[in-house]
C-alpha positions as CSV (number, residue, x, y, z in Angstrom):
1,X,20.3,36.5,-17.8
2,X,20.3,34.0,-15.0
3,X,20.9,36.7,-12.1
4,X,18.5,39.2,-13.8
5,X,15.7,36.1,-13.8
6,X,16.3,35.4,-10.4
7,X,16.1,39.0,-9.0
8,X,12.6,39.5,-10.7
9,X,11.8,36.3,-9.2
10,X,13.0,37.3,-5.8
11,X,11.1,40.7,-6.5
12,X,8.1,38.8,-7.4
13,X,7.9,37.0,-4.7
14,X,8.7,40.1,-1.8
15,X,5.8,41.9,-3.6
16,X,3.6,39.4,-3.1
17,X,4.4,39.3,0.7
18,X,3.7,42.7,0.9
19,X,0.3,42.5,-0.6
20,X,-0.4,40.1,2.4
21,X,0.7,42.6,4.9
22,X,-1.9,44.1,7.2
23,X,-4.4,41.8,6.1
24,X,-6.0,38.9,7.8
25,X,-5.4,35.9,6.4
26,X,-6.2,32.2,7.2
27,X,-2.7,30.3,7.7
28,X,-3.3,27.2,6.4
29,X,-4.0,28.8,3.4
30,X,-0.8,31.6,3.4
31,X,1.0,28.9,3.9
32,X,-0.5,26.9,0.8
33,X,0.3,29.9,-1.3
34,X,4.3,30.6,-0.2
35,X,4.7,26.6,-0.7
36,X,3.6,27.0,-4.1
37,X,5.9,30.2,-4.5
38,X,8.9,28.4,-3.6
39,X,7.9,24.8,-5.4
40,X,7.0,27.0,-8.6
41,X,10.2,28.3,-8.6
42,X,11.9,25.5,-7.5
43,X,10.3,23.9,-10.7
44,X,11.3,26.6,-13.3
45,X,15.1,26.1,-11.6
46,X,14.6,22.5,-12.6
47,X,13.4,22.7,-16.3
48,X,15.5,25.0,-17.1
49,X,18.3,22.3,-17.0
50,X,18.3,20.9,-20.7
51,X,19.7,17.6,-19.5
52,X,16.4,16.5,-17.5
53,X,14.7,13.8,-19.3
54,X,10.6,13.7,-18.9
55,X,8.7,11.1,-20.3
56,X,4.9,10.8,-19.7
57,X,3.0,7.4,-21.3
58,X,-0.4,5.7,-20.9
59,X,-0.1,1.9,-20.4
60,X,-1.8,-0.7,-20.8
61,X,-2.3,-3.4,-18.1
62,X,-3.9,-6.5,-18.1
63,X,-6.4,-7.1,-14.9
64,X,-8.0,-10.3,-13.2
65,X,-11.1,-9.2,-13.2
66,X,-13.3,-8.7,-16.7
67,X,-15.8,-6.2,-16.6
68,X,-18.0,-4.6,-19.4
69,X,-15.1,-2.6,-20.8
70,X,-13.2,-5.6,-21.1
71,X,-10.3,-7.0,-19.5
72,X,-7.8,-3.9,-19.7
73,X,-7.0,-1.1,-17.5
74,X,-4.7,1.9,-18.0
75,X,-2.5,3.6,-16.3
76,X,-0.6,7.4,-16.6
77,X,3.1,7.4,-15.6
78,X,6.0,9.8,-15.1
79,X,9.4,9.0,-15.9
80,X,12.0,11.2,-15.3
81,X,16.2,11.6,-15.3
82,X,16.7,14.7,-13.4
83,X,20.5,16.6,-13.5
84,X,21.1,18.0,-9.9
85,X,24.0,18.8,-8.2
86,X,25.5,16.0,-7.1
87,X,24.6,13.5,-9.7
88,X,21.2,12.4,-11.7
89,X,18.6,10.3,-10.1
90,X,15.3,9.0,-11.6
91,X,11.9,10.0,-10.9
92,X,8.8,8.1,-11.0
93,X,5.0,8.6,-10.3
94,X,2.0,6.6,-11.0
95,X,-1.6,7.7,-11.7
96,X,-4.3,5.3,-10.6
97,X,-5.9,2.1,-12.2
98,X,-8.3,3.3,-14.9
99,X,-10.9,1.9,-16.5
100,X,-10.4,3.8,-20.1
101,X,-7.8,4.9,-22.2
102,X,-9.3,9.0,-21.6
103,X,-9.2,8.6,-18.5
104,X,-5.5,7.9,-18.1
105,X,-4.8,10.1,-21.0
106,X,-6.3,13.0,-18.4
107,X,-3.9,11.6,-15.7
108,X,-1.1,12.2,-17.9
109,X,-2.0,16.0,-18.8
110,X,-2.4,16.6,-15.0
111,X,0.7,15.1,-14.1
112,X,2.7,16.9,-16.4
113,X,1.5,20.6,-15.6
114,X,2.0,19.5,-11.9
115,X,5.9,18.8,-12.4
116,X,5.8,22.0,-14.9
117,X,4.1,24.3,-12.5
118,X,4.5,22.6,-9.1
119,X,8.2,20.5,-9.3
120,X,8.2,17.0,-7.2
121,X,6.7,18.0,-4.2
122,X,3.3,19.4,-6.4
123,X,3.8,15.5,-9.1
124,X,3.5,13.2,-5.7
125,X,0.4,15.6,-4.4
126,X,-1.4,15.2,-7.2
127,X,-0.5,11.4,-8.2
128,X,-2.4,11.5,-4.4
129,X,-5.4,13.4,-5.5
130,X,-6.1,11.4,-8.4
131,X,-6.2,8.2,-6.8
132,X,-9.7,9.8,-5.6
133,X,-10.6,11.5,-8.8
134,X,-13.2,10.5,-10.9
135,X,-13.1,12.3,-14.4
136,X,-16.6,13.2,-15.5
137,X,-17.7,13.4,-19.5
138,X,-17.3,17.1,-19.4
139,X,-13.7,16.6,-18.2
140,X,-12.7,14.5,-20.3
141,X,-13.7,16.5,-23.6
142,X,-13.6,19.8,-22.3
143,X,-10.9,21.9,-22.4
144,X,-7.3,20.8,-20.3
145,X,-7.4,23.7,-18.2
146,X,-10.6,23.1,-16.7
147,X,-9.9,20.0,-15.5
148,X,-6.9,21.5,-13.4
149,X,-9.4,23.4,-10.2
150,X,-8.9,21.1,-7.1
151,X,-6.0,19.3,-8.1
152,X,-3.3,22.3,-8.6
153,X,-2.7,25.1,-6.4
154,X,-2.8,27.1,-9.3
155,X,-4.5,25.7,-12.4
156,X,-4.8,29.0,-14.1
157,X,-0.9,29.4,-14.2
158,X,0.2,28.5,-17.8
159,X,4.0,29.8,-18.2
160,X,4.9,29.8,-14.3
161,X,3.2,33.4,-14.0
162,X,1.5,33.2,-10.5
163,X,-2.4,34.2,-9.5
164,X,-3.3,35.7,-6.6
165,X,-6.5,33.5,-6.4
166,X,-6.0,30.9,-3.7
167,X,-6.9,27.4,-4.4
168,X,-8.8,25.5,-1.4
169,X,-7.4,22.1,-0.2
170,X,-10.0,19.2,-1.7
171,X,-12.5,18.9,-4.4
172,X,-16.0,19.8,-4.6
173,X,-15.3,23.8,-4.9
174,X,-17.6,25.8,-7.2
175,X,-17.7,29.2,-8.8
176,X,-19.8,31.0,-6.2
177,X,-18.6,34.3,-7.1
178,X,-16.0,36.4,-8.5
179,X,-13.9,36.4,-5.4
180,X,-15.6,33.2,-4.0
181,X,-15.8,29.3,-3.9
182,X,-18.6,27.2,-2.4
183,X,-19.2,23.6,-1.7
184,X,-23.0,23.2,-1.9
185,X,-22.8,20.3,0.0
186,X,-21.7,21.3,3.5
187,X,-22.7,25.3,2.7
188,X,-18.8,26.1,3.4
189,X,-17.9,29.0,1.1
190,X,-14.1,30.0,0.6
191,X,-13.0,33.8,-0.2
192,X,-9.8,33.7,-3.0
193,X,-9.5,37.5,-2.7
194,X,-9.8,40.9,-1.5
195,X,-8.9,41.6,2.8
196,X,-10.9,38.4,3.7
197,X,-8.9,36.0,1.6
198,X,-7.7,32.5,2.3
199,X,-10.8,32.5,5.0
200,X,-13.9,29.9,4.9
201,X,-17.4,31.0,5.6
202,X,-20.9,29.9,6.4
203,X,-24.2,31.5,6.7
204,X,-25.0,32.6,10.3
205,X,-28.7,30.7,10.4
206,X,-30.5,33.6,12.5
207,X,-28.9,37.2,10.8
208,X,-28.2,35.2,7.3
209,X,-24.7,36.8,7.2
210,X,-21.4,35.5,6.6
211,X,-19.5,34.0,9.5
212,X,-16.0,33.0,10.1
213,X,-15.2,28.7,10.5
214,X,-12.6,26.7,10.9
215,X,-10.4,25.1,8.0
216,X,-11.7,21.9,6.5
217,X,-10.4,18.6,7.9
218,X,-7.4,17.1,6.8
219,X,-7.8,13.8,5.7
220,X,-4.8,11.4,7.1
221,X,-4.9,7.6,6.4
222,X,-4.6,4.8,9.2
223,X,-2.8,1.6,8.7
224,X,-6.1,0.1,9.3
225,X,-7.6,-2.7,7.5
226,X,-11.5,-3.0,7.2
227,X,-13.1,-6.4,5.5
228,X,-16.0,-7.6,5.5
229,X,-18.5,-10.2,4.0
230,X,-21.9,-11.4,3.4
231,X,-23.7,-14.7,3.5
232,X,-26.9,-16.4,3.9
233,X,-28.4,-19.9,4.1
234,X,-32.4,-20.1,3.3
235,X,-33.5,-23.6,4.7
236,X,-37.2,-22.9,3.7
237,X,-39.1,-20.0,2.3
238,X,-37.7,-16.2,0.8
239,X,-34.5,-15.0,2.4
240,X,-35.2,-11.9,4.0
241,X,-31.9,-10.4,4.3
242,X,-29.4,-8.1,2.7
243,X,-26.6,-7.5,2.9
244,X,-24.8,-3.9,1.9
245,X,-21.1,-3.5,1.6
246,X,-19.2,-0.2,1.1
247,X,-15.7,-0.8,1.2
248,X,-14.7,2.5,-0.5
249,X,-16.8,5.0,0.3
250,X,-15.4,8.2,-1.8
251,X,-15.0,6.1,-4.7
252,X,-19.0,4.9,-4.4
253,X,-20.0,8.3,-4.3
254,X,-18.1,9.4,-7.1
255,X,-19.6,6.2,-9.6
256,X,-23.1,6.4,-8.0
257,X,-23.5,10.1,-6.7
258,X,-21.4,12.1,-8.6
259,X,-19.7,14.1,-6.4
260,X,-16.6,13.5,-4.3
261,X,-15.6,13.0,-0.4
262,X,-12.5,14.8,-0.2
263,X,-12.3,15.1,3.4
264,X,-12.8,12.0,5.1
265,X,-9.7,10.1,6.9
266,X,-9.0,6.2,5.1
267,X,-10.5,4.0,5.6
268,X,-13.8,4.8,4.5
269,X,-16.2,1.7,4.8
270,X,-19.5,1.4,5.8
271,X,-21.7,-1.8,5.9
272,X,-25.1,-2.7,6.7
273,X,-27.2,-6.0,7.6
274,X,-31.3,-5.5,6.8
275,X,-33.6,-8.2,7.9
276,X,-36.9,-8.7,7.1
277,X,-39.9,-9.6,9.0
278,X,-42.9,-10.7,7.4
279,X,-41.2,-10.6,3.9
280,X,-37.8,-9.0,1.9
281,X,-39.3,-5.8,0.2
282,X,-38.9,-3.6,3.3
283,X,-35.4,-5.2,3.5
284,X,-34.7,-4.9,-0.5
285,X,-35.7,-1.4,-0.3
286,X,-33.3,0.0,2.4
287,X,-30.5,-2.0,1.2
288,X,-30.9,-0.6,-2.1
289,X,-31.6,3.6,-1.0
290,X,-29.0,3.0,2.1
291,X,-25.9,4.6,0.1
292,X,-28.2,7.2,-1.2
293,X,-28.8,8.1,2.8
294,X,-25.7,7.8,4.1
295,X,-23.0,9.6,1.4
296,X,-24.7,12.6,1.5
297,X,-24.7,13.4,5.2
298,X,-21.4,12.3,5.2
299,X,-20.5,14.9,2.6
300,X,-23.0,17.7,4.9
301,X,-19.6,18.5,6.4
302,X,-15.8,19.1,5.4
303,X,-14.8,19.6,9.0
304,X,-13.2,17.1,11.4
305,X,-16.2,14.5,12.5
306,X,-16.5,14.4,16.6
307,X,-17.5,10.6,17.3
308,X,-20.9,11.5,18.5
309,X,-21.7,13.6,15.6
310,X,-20.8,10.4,13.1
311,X,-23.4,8.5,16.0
312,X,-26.1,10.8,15.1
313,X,-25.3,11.3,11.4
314,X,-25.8,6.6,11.5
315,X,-29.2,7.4,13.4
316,X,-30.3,10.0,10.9
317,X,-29.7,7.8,8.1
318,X,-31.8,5.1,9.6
319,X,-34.4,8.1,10.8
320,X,-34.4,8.9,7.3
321,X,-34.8,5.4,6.0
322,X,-37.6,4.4,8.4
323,X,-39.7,7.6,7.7
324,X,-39.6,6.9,3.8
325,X,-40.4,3.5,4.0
326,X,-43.5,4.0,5.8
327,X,-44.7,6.4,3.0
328,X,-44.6,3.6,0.1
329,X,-46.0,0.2,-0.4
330,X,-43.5,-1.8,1.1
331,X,-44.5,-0.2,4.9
332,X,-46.5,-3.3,5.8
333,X,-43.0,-5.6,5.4
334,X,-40.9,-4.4,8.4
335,X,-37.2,-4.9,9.0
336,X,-34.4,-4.9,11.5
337,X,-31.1,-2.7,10.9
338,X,-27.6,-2.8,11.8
339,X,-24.8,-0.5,10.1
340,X,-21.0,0.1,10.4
341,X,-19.2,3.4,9.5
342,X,-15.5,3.2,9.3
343,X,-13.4,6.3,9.0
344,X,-9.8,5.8,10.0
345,X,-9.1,4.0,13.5
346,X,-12.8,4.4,14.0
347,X,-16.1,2.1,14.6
348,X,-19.1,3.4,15.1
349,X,-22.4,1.2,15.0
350,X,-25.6,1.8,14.8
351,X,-29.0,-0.1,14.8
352,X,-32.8,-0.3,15.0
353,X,-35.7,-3.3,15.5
């Protein structure tokens, strides 16, 4: 039975490569699917074994700071014994800090259908993508299976059978069509099937047709460490500053926006100084609608950031934040303007007054 499983495997996977013959195919995204070929089968090999020992909890951890929920956070982790040749060695994978017990509980039903579908190599990859996912209402009561787009290569696998659909790197994707995803976001649509598959489009601005881009950027994190701080002495009078710090921003925009920043390098950090002229509420105001400027033009594009382009997305912002200031009550107050944007080994600054 062995041999017989592993020849339909093998023939699975030689009919697949033939289907991808004589077509053009993005490689990033060929590649993506053969990895999860091999690491699927390399993780039905490993569960076969009956002596593998997998053990999947939600913990309970006690935390220095006390928010609203309380004191606690939780925490999904893998445990695992695993029989290979050449002795047994443990496993073990962490989901991120959560701030409820559902939350966790989630990380626990994605970890598991990782190892199941996706072996070690597809556990660690997704312990990694959870560390920026933030589980919505939906996701949390809705069904398991729909929580799985984004994070595996192949959430609609159940037993180890294989779709054809690709899956695109980072989150964000939505149903666009049958044989297409789209991030609204950036206008970056991705093709799962048919002769065009594995390959992102836009919209060509002048003949409104599809058109051929590059592949998203990679997100790669520096050993870089960003801090910053805020303070202010008044000696007479209102203070007129504020202060904004962003210290993470795809976490921020997951909390206040609701939609994630897959494709930006770490560290992401971005902090602001607003001072005020005649009185605070011009300062108050941009402080306050600053994030709401800055996350989404940062999410206007998945592809790799040139320096000047992150220049001119920091003057856009404070473009933006000028022009809409002048248009309610507090136009009369005036303020000054300095930002940071960190992404990776990179500074850029920006400012206006």
């Amino acid at each position: 039975r062995a041999a017989a499983a592993a020849a339909a495997a093998m023939n699975a996977v030689l009919s697949t490569s033939k289907k991808f013959q004589g077509q053009s195919i993005h490689r990033a995204a060929y590649s993506a699917f053969t990895q999860h070929i091999q690491a699927t089968n390399e993780a039905q090999e490993a569960l076969r074994s009956s002596k593998d020992i997998i053990n999947i909890t939600v913990e309970t951890e006690e935390s220095d700071v006390i928010t609203d929920a309380g004191g606690e956070k939780y925490r999904a982790k893998f445990n695992g014994l695993l029989d290979r040749p050449g002795g047994s060695r443990e496993l073990a994978v962490n989901g991120p800090e959560r701030d409820t017990k559902a939350e966790a509980i989630k990380d626990s039903e994605v970890l598991g259908k990782a190892y199941e579908l996706e072996g070690e190599a597809g556990l660690r990859r997704v312990a990694q993508r959870l560390e920026r996912k933030y589980w919505s209402r939906a996701e949390i009561t809705g069904a398991a299976e729909s929580s799985f787009e984004g994070l595996l290569l192949d959430p609609t696998a159940r037993t180890g059978t294989k779709s054809e659909k690709l899956i695109p790197p980072g989150e964000g994707w939505t149903r666009y069509s049958d044989d297409m995803l789209w991030d609204s976001r950036s206008e970056v649509y991705f093709v799962q099937v048919g002769n065009q598959m594995g390959k992102y489009l836009m919209r060509c601005s002048k003949t409104k047709g599809f058109q051929e881009v590059n592949t998203p950027h990679t997100s790669s994190e520096f050993p870089v460490l960003a801090r910053a701080g805020g303070a202010n002495v008044t000696r007479k009078g209102a203070k007129l500053e504020r202060t904004v710090l962003l210290p993470d921003l795809p976490k921020i925009a997951r909390l206040a926006l609701k939609f994630p920043l897959s494709f930006l390098d770490s560290p992401a950090s971005a902090f602001a100084l607003f001072q005020g002229h005649r009185s605070p509420e011009a300062a108050d105001w941009c402080a306050k609608n600053f994030h709401t400027k800055l996350l989404p033009a940062l999410a206007a594009k998945i592809h790799t950031w040139e320096t000047r382009e992150l220049q001119g997305a920091l003057e856009r912002v404070l473009g933006d934040l000028d022009a809409e200031l002048l248009k309610g009550p507090n136009a009369l107050s005036g303020c000054s303007a300095i930002v940071a944007l960190v992404l990776g080994d990179r500074l850029v600054v920006s400012g206006v007054g």
